[in-house]
C-alpha positions, 0 to 999 in steps of 0.5 A: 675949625669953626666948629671948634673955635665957637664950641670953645669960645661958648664953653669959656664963656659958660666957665666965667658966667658961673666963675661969677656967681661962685660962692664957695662953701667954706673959706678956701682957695678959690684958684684950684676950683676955678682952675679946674672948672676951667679944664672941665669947660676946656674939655668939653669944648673939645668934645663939643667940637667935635660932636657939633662938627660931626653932627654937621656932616651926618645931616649934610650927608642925610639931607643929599641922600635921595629917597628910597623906592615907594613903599606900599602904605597899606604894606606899612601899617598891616605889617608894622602896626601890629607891632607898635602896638604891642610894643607900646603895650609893653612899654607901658607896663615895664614903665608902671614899675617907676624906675630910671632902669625900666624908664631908659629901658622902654625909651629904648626899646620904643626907640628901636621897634617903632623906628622901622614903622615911622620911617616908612611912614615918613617915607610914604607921606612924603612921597603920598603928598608931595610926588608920586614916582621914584624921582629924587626928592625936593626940598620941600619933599625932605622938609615934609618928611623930616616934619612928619617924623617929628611929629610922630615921635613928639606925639609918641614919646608925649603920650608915654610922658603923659601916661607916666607924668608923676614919674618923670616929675622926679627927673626935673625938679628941684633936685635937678640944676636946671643950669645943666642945660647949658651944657647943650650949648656947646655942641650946639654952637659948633653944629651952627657953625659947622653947618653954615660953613658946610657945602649943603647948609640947609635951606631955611638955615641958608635964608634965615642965618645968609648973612651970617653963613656968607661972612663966614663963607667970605673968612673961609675962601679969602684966608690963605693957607698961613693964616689958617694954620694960625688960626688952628694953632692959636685954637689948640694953643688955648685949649691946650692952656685950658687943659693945662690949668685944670691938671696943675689946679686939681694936682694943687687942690686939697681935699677942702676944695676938692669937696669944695667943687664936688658940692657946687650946685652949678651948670658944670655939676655933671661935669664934676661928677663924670671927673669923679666917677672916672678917677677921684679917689675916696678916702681910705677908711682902712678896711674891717678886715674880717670878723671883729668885736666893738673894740680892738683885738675883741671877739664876736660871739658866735650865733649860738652864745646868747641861750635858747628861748624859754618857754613864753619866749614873745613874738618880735615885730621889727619894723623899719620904715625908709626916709622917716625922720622924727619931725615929720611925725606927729610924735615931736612936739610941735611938728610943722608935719604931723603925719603919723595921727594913729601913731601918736594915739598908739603912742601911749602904750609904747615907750616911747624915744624921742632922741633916737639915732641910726647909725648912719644915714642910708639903708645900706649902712644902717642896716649893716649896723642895726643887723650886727650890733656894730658900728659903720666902719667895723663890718666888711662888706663886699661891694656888690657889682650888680647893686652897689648900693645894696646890703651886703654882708661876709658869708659868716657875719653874725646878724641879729636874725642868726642869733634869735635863730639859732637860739630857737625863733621861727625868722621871716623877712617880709622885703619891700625892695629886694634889689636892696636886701639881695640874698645872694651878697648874705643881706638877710643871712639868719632868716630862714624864710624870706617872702619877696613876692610881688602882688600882680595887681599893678607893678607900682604898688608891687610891694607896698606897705599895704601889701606887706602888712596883710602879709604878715597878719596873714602869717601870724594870724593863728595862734602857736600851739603851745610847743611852737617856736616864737616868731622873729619878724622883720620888714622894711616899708619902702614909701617914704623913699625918694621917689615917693611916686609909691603908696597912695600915687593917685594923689600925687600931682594934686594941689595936697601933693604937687607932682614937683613938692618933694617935701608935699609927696614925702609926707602923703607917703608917711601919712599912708603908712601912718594907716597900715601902721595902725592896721599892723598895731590893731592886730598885735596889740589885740588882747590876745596877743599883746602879752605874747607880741614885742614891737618895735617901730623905728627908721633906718634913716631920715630924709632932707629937703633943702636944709644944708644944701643937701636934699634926699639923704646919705650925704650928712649927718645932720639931725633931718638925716639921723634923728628917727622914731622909735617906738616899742611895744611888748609886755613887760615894756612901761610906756613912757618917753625917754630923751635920753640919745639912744643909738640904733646899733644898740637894737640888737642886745635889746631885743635879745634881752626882751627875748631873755636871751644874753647879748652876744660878746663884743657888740656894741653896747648892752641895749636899754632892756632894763630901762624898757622893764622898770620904767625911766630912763637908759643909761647916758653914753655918747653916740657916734653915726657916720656917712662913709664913702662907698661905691655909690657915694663919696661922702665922709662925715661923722657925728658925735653926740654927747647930751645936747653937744653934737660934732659934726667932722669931715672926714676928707678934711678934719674940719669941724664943727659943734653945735649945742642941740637944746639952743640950736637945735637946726644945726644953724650956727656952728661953733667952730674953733672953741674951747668946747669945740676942741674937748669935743673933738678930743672925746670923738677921737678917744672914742673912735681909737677905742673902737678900732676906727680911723680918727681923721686928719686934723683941719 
């Protein structure tokens, strides 16, 4: 009961703390968040009570039980040593590779393996320094082992940190609310109070906390069994009350303030998400439904319709590089970070486009678009179970690399991170060769950039004879994703990179690509291949640092998550910028036409081949990019840019809101509720029925 009632009181009191400072995000009603915050504090009191009560009892009963037999040191660490060596050899590498995966993995196996040996060795200390025969152990005895043990495992698990300190970096920064911490206080508190009311307190729990364990002890034995009952009756009666409230405010929210509490960076924020992993739908987008063109009712070609490859056919370089938005390279003007120096200089033989968009704001749903030609929302994709947030495609999805296969072009996919283009869920369907292998000099670097980039000069070095097909290469560089320990590592942590300066690491990561950019430049675009070799440079989405609350990216629409780098190289291809908005999906039909192939029937748009070969710039049309829910994210929001207007609408809700990109080009000052704003929405609604897509709800 005491465990029960302190865990309760402290979750309560955690629940007003963060009541107080609650500022919610939109102009909603404040009762069904507050309320349901108040089921979730409720709940896990509950569940504290317990774990404290239970953890209560399990030291009471490890603290009674007598020591076991001696045991022979010299036995301990010729047998067991050996072995926690090795394990921690292997800890080791496993933990190079730098991911949350391989991390509890390595905990747990140290945990498992080297429990045996720094147990004996507990035992034995104990037994060494304080008695030598087999009688029951002292209490001084049991204090000296279970310090011992905590030692050991202190300097264990610190030397691992230690080692791997640039990794663990990522879970504690400011990504991570450091408020989450209360949720120990809870349990914690239940354990106190347990344990002080317990038959075998500990003895420096005793002297330290008597006072407060023989006031306690006096309530227990004076209280008569009614006021007992009613003390338990009045502890069920207010948690029941708590649950209450949470269930009648999340059956009364709507979606506003379900995103309301979903977005709240606070203590209880893992509390919010076990709710929302356990039972939260996501909204319905209605399904693609099986092979479909850009509009209703449209075909899609199949992979043989475009032509064949004539003669003098180029070679295609795609490359894509992960979390690059266009600020943080040296090609906008006036750029806080100027990462990309090399680029910039090859710049001037490239067209150039500095209002390039991707069609959704993760690699999963960029990517589905950019290998169509459709947009988010109109391709089925499977979820995968081992990798939700993998690439996934249908068996007979037509790709960008399928076309130019079947049209005559050699396709090879050199892959940074297969977990993300798993060829079993069809992600690189149309490549016929794909190299995924890793370099064993050192698992962190096992696909790097610099890797890849020898990989492909490698495989493009000798000149085709005159009868071979041209080569459709594509890869996908993976360092300027989070956690951005990959690439040029041995700098993190230093005052250029701070281990915990996300934004400092993100542009060491661009700068290092900047470098095997230009290596991968060098080469194509030497005299004897630049006539016969098509680049292109692009992103597949950016990446966010504290602008709109929202960090990493796959979340928003803003423009630090849509607005990329694009960059084409090739012959034929006049240099020059263009500031027209462009959309990635439009990549597709592009390069098919720089290819002299014809642009499959229903993809979306015709690509801006023609303003690649005379010069000027694309043709204007209004742009549409989209953060859908998935298995991995319950985000909705869709953007619509048209010229300098950008709409940016929840699609839970139907909120929205305009923003006038030359005046305002940070997103800082929405317009909602205009004139403007409403003949926005009304074109973004038109668009989206035109298209098949769901128009969402009015706010």
């Amino acid at each position: 009961m005491v465990a029960l009632g302190l865990a309760l009181g402290t979750a309560w009191g955690l629940a007003g703390v963060e009541a107080l400072g609650f500022a919610p995000l939109a102009e909603q009603a404040r009762f069904p968040v507050l309320g349901a915050w108040v089921g979730l504090w409720t709940l896990w009191g509950l569940v504290s009570g317990a774990v404290g009560a239970g953890a209560a009892v399990l030291w009471s009963r490890l603290s009674a039980r007598r020591a076991g037999p001696h045991v022979s040191a010299p036995l301990v660490w010729g047998a067991l040593l050996p072995l926690g060596g090795l394990v921690l050899h292997r800890v080791g590498l496993v933990l190079s590779d730098r991911s949350s995966e391989t991390l509890l993995l390595g905990v747990v196996l140290t945990a498992l393996l080297l429990a045996p040996l720094l147990g004996a060795l507990g035992r034995w200390a104990g037994q060494a320094l304080v008695q030598r025969d087999a009688a029951p152990p002292t209490p001084r005895a049991r204090a000296v082992q279970v310090s011992l043990m905590i030692l050991a495992w202190a300097g264990l698990l610190g030397s691992l940190a230690y080692s791997h300190r640039d990794y663990l970096a990522e879970l504690f920064t400011h990504d991570t609310s450091w408020g989450a911490l209360a949720l120990g206080l809870p349990p914690l508190s239940g354990w106190l109070g347990a344990t002080l009311m317990g038959p075998r307190a500990p003895g420096w729990v005793s002297s330290k906390l008597g006072w407060v364990s023989s006031k306690l002890g006096w309530v227990s034995s004076h209280a008569s069994p009614v006021v007992r009952r009613r003390l338990w009756a009045g502890l069920l009666l207010l948690a029941l009350t708590g649950l209450g409230v949470g269930v009648l405010a999340a059956r009364a929210a709507r979606p506003a303030e379900v995103r309301v509490l979903r977005d709240h960076a606070g203590p209880s924020a893992p509390l919010v998400w076990a709710a929302f992993r356990v039972g939260v739908p996501v909204p319905t987008l209605g399904p693609a439904q099986g092979l479909r063109g850009c509009a209703p009712g449209q075909g899609l070609g199949a992979e043989g319709s475009v032509g064949s490859v004539g003669a003098g056919a180029p070679d295609i370089l795609l490359i894509t590089v992960d979390g690059l938005r266009f600020d943080h390279t040296s090609l906008a003007s006036g750029s806080a970070h100027p990462n990309t120096p090399r680029l910039l200089a090859r710049a001037e033989q490239a067209a150039v486009f500095t209002r390039a968009y991707t069609p959704a704001p993760s690699t999963r749903a960029a990517f589905r678009a950019i290998f169509t030609g459709l947009l988010p929302g109109q391709v089925d994709a499977p979820p995968d179970a081992r990798f939700p947030w993998a690439l996934t495609l249908t068996p007979a999805q037509p790709t960008l690399a399928a076309y130019l296969r079947d049209a005559g072009y050699e396709t090879v996919a050199f892959v940074s991170k297969p977990k993300a283009f798993p060829v079993a869920t069809h992600a690189l369907r149309g490549f016929a060769e794909v190299d995924d292998t890793a370099t064993p000099y050192h698992l962190r670097h096992q696909h790097s950039a610099q890797l890849i980039v020898s990989r492909i000069i490698g495989r493009l070095a000798e000149p085709p004879a005159q009868a071979a097909a041209p080569r459709f290469v594509w890869t996908h560089l993976i360092e300027p994703h989070y956690p951005y320990t990959h690439g040029p590592s041995d700098a993190v942590g230093t005052e250029e990179a701070p281990a915990r300066d996300h934004e400092a690491r993100h542009d060491l990561a661009v700068r290092f690509i900047d470098e095997q950019l230009e290596r991968l430049l060098a080469f194509a675009l030497a005299p004897e291949r630049r006539d016969r070799t098509v680049v292109v440079i692009t992103a597949d989405h950016g990446e966010a640092f504290g602008e709109h609350r929202n960090s990493r990216h796959g979340a928003t629409v803003f423009e630090e998550e849509l607005h990329v780098p694009l960059l084409v190289f090739g012959p034929g291809v006049r240099p020059g910028t263009r500031a027209t908005p462009v959309s990635l999906v439009e990549l597709l039909p592009t390069l098919l036409r720089l290819a002299g192939l014809e642009p499959p029937l229903g993809v979306c748009g015709e690509g801006w081949a023609d303003a690649l070969e005379r010069g000027g710039e694309p043709s204007s049309a209004p742009l549409y990019a989209a953060a859908l829910p998935d298995p991995t994210a319950r985000y909705h929001q869709l953007a619509f840019i048209d010229g300098n207007e950008k709409l940016i609408v929840d699609g839970e809700t139907g909120a929205a809101r305009r923003y006038d990109l030359r005046t305002d080009p940070r997103e800082r000052s929405p317009d909602q509720g205009s004139p403007a704003a409403a003949a926005l929405r009304a074109r973004l609604e038109d668009f989206l029925r035109a298209r098949g897509l769901s128009v969402p709800p009015a706010p």
